[in-house]
N, CA, C and O atoms as a Maestro MAE file, in Angstrom:
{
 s_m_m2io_version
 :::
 2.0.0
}

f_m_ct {
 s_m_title
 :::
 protein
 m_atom[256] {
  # First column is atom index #
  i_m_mmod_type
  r_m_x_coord
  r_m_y_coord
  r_m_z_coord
  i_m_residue_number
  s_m_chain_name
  s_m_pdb_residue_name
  s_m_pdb_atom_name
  i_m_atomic_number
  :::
  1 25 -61.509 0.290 -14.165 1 A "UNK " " N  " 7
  2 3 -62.847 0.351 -13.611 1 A "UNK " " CA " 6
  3 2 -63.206 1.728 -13.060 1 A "UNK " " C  " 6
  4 15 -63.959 1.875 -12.096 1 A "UNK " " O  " 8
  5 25 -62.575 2.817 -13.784 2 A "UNK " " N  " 7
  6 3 -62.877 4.587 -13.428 2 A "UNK " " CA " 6
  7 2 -62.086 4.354 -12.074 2 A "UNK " " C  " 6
  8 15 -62.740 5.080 -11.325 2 A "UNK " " O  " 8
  9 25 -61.226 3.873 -11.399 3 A "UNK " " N  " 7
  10 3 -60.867 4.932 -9.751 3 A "UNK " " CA " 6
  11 2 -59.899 6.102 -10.461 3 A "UNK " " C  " 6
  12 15 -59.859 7.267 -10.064 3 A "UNK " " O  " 8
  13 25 -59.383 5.748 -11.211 4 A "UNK " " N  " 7
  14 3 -57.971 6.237 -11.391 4 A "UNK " " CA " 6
  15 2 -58.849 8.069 -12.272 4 A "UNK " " C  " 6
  16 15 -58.446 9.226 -12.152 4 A "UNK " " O  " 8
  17 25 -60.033 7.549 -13.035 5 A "UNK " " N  " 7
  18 3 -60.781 8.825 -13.594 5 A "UNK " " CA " 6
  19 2 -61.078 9.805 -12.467 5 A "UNK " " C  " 6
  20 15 -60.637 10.939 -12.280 5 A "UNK " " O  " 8
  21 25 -62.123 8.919 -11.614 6 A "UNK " " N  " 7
  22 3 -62.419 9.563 -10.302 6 A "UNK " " CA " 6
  23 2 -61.525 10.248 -9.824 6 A "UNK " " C  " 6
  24 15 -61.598 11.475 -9.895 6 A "UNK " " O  " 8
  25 25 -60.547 9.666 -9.269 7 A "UNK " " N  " 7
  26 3 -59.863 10.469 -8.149 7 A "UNK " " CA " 6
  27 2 -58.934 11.760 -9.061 7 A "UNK " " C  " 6
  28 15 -58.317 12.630 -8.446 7 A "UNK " " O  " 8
  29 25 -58.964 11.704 -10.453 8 A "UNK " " N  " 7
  30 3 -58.325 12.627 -10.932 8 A "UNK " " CA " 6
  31 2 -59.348 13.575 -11.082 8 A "UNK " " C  " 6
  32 15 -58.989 14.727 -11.327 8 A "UNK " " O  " 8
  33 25 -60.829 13.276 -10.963 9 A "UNK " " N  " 7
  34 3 -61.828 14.060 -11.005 9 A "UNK " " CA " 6
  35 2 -62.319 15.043 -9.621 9 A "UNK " " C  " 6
  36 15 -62.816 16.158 -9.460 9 A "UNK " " O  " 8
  37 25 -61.911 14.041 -8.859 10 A "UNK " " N  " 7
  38 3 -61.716 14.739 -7.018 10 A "UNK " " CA " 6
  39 2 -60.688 16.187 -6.961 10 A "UNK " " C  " 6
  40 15 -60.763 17.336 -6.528 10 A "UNK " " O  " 8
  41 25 -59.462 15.101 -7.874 11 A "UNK " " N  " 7
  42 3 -58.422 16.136 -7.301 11 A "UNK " " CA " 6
  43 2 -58.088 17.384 -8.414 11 A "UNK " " C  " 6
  44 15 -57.036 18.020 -8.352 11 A "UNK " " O  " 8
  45 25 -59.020 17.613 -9.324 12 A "UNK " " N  " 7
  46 3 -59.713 18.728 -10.545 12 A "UNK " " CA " 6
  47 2 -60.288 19.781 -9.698 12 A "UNK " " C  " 6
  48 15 -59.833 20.917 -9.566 12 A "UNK " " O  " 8
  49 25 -61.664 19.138 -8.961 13 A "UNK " " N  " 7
  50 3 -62.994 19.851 -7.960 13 A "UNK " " CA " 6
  51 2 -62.001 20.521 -6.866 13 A "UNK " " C  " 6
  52 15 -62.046 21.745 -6.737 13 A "UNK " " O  " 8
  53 25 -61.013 19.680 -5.993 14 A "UNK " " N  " 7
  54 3 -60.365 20.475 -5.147 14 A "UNK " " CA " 6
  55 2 -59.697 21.578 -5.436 14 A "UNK " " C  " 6
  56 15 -59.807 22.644 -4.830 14 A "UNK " " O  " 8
  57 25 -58.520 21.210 -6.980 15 A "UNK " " N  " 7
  58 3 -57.743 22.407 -7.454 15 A "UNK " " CA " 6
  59 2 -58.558 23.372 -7.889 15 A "UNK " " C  " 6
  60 15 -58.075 24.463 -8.188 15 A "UNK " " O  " 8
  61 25 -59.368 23.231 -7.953 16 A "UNK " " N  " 7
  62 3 -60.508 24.528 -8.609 16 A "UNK " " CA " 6
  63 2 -60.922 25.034 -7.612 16 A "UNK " " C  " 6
  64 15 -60.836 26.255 -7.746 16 A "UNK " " O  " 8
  65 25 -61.512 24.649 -6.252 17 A "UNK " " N  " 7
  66 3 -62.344 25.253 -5.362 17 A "UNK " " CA " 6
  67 2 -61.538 25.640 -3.957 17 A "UNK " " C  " 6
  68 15 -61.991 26.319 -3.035 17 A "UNK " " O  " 8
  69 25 -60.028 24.937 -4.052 18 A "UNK " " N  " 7
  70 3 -59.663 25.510 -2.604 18 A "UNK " " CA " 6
  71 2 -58.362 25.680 -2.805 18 A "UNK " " C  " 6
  72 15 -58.070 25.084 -3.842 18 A "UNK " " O  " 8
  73 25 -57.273 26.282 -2.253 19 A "UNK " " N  " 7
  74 3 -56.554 26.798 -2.235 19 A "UNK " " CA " 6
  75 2 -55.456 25.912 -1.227 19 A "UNK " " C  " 6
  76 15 -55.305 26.285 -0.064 19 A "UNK " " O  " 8
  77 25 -54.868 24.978 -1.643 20 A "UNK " " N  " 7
  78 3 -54.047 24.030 -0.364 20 A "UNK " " CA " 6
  79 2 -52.684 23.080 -1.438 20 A "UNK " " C  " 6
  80 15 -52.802 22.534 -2.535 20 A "UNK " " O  " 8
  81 25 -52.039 23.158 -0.949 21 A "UNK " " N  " 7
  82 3 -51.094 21.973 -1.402 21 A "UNK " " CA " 6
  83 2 -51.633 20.674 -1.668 21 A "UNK " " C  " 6
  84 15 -52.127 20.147 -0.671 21 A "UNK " " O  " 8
  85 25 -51.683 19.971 -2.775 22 A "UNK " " N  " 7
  86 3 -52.203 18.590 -3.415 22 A "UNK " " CA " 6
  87 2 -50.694 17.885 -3.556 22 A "UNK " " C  " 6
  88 15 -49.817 18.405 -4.246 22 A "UNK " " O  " 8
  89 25 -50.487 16.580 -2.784 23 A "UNK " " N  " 7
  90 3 -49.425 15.972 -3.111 23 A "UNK " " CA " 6
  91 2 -49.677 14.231 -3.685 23 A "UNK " " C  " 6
  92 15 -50.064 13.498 -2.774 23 A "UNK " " O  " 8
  93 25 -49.543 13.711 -4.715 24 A "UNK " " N  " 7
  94 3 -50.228 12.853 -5.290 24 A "UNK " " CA " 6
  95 2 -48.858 11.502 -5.755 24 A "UNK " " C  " 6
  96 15 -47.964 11.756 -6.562 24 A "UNK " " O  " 8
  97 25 -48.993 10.174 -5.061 25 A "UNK " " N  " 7
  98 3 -47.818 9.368 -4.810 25 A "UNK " " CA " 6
  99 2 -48.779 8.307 -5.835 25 A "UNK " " C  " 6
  100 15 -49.857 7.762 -5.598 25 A "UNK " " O  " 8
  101 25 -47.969 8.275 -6.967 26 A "UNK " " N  " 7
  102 3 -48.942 7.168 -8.101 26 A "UNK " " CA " 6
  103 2 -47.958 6.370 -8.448 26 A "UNK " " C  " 6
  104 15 -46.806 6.789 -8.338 26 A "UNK " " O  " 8
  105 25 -48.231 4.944 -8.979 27 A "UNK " " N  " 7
  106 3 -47.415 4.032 -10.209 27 A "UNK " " CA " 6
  107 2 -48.132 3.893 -11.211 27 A "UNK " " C  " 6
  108 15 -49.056 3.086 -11.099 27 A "UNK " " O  " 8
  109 25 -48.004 4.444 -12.210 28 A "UNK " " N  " 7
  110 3 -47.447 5.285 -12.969 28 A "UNK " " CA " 6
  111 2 -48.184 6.346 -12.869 28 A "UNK " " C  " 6
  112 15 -49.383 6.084 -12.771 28 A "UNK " " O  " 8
  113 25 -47.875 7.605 -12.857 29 A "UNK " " N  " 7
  114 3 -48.386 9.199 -13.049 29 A "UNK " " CA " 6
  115 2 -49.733 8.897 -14.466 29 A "UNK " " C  " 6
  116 15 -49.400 8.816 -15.649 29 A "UNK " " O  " 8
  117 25 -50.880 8.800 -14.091 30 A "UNK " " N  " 7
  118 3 -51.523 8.943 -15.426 30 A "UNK " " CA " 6
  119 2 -52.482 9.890 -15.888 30 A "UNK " " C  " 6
  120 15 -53.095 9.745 -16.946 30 A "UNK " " O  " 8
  121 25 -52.632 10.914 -15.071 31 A "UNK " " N  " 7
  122 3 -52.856 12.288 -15.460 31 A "UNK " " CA " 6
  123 2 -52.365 12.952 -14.976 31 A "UNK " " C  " 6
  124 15 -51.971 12.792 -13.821 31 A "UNK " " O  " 8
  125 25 -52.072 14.634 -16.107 32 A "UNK " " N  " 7
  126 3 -50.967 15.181 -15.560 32 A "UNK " " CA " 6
  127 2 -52.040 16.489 -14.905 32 A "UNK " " C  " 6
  128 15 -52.550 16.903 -15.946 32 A "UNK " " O  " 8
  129 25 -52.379 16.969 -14.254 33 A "UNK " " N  " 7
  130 3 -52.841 18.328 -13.108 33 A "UNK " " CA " 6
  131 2 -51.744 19.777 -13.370 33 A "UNK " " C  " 6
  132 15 -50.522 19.895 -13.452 33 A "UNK " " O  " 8
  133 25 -52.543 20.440 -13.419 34 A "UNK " " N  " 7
  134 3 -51.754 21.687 -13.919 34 A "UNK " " CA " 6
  135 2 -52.672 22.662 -12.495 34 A "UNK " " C  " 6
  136 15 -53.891 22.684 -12.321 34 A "UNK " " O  " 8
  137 25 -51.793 23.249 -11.806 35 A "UNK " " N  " 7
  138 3 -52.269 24.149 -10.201 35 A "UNK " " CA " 6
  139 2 -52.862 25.306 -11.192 35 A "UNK " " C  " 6
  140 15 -52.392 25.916 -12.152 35 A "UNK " " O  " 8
  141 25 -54.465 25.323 -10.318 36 A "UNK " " N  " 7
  142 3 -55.349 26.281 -10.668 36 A "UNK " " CA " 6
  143 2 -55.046 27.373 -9.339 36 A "UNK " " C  " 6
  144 15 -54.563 28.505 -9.287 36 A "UNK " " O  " 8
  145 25 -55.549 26.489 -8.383 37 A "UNK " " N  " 7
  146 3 -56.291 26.844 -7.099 37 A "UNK " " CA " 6
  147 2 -55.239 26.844 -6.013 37 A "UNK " " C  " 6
  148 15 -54.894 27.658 -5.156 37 A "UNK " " O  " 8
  149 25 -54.816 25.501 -6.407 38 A "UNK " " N  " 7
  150 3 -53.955 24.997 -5.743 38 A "UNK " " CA " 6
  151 2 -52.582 25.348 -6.350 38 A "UNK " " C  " 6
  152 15 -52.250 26.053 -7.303 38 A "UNK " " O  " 8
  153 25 -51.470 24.127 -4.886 39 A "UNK " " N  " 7
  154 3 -50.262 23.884 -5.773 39 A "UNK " " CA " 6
  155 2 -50.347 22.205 -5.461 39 A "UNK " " C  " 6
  156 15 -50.522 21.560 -4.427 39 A "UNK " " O  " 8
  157 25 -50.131 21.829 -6.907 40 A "UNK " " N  " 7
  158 3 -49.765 20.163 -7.105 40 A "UNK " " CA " 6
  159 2 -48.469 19.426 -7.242 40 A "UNK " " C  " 6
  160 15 -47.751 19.602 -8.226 40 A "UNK " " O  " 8
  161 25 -48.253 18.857 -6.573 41 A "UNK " " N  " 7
  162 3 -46.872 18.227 -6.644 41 A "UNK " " CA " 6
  163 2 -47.447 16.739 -7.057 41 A "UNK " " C  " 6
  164 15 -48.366 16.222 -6.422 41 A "UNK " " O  " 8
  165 25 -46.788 16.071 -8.237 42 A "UNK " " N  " 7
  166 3 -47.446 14.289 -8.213 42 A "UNK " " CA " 6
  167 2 -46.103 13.950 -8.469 42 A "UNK " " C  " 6
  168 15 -45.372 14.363 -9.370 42 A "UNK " " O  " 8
  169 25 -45.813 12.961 -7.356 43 A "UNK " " N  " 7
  170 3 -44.210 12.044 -7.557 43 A "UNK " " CA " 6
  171 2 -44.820 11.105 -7.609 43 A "UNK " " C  " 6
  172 15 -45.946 10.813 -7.207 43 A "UNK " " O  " 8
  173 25 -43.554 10.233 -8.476 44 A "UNK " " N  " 7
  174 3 -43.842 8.680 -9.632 44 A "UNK " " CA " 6
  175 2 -43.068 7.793 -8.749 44 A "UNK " " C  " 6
  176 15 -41.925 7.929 -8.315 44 A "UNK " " O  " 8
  177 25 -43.813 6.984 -8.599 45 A "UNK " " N  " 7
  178 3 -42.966 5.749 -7.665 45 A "UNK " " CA " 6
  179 2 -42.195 5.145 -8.233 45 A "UNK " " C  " 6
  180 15 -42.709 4.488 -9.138 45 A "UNK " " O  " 8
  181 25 -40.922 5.013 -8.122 46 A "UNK " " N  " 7
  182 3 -39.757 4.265 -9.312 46 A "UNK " " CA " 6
  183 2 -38.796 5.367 -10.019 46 A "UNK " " C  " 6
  184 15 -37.727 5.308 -10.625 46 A "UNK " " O  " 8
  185 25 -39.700 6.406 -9.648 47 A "UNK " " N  " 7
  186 3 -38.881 7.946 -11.010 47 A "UNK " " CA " 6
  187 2 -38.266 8.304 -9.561 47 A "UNK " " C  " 6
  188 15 -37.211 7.980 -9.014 47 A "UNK " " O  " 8
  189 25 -39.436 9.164 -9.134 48 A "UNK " " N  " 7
  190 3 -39.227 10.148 -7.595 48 A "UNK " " CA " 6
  191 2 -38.979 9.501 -6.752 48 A "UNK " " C  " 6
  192 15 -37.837 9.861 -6.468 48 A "UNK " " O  " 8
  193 25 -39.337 8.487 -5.871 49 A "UNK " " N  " 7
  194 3 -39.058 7.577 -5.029 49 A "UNK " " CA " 6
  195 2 -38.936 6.320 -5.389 49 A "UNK " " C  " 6
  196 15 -39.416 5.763 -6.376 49 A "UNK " " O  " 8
  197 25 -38.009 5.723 -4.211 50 A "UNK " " N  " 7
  198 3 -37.619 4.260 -4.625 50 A "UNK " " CA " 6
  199 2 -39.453 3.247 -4.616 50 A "UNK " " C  " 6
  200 15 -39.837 2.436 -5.459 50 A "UNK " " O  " 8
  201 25 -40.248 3.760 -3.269 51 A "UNK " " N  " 7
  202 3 -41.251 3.068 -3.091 51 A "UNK " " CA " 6
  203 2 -42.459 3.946 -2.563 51 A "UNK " " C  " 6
  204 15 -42.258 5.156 -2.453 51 A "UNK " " O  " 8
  205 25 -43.618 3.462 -2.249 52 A "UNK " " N  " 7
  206 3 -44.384 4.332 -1.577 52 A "UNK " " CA " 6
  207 2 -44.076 4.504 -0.297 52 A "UNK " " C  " 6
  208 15 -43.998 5.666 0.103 52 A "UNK " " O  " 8
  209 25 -43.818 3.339 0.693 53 A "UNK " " N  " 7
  210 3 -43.184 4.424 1.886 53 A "UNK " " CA " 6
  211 2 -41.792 5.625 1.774 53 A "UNK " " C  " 6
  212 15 -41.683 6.476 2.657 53 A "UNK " " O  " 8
  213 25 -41.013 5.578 0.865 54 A "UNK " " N  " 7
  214 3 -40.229 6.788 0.669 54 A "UNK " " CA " 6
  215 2 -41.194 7.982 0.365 54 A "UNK " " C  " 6
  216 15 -41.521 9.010 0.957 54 A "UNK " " O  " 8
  217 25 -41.455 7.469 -0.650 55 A "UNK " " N  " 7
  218 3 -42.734 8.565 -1.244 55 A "UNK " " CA " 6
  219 2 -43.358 9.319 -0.026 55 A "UNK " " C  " 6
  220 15 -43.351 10.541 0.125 55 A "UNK " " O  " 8
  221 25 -43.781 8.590 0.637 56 A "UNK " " N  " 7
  222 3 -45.349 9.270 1.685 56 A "UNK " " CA " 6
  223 2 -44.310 9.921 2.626 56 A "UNK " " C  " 6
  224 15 -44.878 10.833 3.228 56 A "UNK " " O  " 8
  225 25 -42.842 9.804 3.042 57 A "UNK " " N  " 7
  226 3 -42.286 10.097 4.043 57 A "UNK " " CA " 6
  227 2 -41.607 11.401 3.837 57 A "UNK " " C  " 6
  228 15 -41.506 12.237 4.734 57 A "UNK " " O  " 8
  229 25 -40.991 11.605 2.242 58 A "UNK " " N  " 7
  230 3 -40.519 12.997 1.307 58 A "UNK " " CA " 6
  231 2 -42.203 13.723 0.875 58 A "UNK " " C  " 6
  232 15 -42.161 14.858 0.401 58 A "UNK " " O  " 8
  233 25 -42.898 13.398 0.959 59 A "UNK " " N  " 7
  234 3 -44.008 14.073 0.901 59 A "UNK " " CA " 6
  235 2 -44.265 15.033 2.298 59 A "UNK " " C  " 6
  236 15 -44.201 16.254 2.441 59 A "UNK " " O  " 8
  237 25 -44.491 14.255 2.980 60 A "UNK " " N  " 7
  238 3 -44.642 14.502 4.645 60 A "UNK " " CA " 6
  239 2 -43.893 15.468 5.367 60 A "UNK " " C  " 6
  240 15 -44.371 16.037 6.349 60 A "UNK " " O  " 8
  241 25 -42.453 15.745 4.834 61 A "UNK " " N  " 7
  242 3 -41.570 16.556 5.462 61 A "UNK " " CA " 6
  243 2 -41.712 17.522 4.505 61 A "UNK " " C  " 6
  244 15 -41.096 18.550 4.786 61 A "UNK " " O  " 8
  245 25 -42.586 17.560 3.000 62 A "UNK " " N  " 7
  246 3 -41.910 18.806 2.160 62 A "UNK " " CA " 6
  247 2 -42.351 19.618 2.815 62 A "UNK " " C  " 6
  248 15 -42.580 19.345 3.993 62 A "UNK " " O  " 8
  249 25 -42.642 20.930 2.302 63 A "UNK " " N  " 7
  250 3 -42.883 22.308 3.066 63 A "UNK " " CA " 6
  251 2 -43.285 23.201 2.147 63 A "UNK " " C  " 6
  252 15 -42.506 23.890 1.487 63 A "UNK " " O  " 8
  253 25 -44.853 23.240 2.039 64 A "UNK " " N  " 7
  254 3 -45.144 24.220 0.073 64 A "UNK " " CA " 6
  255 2 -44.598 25.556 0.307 64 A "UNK " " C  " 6
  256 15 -44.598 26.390 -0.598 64 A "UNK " " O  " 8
  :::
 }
 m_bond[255] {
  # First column is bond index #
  i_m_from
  i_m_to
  i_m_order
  :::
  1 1 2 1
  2 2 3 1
  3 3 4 2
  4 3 5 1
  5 5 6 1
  6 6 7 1
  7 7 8 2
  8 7 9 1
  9 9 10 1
  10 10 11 1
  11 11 12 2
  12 11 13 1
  13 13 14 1
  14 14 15 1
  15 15 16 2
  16 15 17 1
  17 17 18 1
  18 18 19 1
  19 19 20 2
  20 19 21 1
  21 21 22 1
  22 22 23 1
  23 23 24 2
  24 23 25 1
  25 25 26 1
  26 26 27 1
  27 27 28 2
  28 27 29 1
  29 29 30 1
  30 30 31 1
  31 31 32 2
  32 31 33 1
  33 33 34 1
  34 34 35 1
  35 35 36 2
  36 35 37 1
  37 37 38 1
  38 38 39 1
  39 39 40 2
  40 39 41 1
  41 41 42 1
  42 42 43 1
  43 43 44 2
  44 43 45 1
  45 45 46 1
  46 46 47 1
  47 47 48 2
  48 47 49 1
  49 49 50 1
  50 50 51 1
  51 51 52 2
  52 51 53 1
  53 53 54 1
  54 54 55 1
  55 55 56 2
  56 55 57 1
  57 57 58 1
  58 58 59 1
  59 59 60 2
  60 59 61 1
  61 61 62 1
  62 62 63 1
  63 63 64 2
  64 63 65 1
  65 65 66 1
  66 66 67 1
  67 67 68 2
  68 67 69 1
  69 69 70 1
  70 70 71 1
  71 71 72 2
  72 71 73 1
  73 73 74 1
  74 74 75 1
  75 75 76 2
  76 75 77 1
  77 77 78 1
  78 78 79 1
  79 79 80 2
  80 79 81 1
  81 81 82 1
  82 82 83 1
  83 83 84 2
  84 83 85 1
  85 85 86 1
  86 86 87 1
  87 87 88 2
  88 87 89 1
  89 89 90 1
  90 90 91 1
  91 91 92 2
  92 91 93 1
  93 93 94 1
  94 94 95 1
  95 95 96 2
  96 95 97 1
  97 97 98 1
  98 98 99 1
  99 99 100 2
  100 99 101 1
  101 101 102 1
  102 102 103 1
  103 103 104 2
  104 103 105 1
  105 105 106 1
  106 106 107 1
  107 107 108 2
  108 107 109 1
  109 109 110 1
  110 110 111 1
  111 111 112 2
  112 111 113 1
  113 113 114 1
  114 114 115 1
  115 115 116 2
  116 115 117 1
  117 117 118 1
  118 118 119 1
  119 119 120 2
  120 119 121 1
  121 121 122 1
  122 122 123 1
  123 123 124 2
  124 123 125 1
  125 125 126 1
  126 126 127 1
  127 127 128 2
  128 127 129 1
  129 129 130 1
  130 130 131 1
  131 131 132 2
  132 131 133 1
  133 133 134 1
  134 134 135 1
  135 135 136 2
  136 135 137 1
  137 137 138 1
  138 138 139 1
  139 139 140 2
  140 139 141 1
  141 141 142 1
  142 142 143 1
  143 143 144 2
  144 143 145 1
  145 145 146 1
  146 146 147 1
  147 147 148 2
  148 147 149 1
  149 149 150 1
  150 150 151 1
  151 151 152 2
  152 151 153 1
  153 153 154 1
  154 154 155 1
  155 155 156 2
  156 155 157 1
  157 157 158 1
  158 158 159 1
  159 159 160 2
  160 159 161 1
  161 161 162 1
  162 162 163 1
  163 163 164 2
  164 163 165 1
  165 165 166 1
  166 166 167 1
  167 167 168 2
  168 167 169 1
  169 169 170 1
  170 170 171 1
  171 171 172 2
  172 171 173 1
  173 173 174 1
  174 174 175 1
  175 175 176 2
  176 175 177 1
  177 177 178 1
  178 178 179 1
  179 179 180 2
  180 179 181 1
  181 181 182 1
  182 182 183 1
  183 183 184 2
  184 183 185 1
  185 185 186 1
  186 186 187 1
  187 187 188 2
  188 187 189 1
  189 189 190 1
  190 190 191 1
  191 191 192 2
  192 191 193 1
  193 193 194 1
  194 194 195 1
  195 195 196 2
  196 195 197 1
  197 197 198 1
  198 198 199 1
  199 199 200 2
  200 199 201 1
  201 201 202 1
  202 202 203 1
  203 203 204 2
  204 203 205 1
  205 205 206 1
  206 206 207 1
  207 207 208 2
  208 207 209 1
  209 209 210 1
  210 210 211 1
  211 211 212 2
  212 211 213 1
  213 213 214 1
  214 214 215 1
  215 215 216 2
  216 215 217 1
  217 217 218 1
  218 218 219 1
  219 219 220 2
  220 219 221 1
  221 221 222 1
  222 222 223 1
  223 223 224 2
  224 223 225 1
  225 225 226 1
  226 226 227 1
  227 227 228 2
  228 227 229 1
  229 229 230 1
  230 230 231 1
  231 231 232 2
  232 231 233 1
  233 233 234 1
  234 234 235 1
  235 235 236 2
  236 235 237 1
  237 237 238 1
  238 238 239 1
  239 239 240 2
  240 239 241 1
  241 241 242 1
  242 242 243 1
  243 243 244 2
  244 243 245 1
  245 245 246 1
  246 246 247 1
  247 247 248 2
  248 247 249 1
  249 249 250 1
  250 250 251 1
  251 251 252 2
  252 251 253 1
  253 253 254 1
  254 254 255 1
  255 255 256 2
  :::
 }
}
């Protein structure tokens, strides 16, 4: 129902216009983001982390 378009469309407009760390916690990864602007990190829930609270918590401590 487009969220999954959208928010890859959000997080396009951001990498293009600002300059910040993008960290993106999905099941399953379904677009891949290549750092314009930014830097993008997208970990796969099941690959990279066991779950989303691992996920959000190794996100939280990384350090770009």
């Amino acid at each position: 129902n487009g969220k999954s378009t959208t928010l890859a469309a959000l997080i396009d407009i951001i990498n293009r216009e600002r300059s910040c760390h993008i960290v993106t916690l999905e099941d399953p990864i379904e677009y891949i983001h290549q750092s314009k602007n930014s830097l993008i990190t997208q970990r796969e829930i099941g690959t990279d982390s066991n779950d989303f609270n691992q996920a959000l918590r190794a996100s939280l401590r990384q350090d770009p």
